[in-house]
Steps between C-alpha positions, in 0.01 A plus 500: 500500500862596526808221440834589646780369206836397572625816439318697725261648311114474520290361233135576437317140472159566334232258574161443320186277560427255295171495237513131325423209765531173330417195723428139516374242723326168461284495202478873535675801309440881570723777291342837629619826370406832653598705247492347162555689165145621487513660828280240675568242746474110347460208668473145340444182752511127347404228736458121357530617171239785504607877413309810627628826394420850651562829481470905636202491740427143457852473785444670798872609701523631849810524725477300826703437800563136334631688211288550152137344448447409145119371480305421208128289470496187319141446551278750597145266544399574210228154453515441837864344484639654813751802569895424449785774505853394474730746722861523430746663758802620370772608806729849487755413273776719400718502213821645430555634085772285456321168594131627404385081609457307793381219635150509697285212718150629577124387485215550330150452679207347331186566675158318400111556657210388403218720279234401646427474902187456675424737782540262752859337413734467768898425502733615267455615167801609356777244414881597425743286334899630533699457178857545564684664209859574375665674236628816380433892587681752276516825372413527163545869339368560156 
């Protein structure tokens, strides 16, 4: 991106994405970071107290048209306990190298279905619960 100074002359802004997203919302904290010092994505989520931490594969990331999909499986019905995935979407953000943080407002997406479901259930069976989220996104060189 090019800046015109007072002078005249034209300045090369260089811009950068950001790879730390710390946020917060009620009784919830997420602090992803796709690329950490080990070369792997991390993701930690606390909700009511309760830390789950994950890493490389466990995170799956796609690009969407809502922006990035951050997913990762809190339960996976393991005793019959149900499936639940928490999704985080993180929107297009970009950074300039002198300010390298800015604000963000997004969502994260927790989706829950049962384990277990006779053949001949009817109705819905998957349940989403929005959890509204605000923090930090930066770009964090080592």
């Amino acid at each position: 991106m090019n800046q015109t100074t007072q002078a005249g002359r034209t300045e090369q802004t260089e811009i950068s994405q950001p790879n730390l997203f710390e946020l917060t919302g009620y009784n919830t904290q997420i602090s992803y970071s796709a690329t950490s010092i080990s070369g792997v994505p991390l993701l930690t989520y606390t909700q009511n107290g309760e830390t789950r931490s994950f890493r490389g594969e466990e995170i799956q990331s796609e690009q969407t048209s809502l922006g990035e999909s951050v997913t990762v499986v809190l339960k996976n019905n393991a005793a019959d306990e149900g499936f639940e995935s928490l999704t985080l979407l993180l929107p297009t953000i970009n950074l300039s190298l002198k300010s390298p943080t800015s604000s963000v407002v997004t969502l994260a997406i927790l989706s829950q279905r049962p384990g277990f479901i006779p053949a001949d259930t009817t109705g819905q069976l998957q349940q989403y619960q929005s959890l509204y989220l605000y923090g930090t996104a930066q770009n964090v060189t080592s």
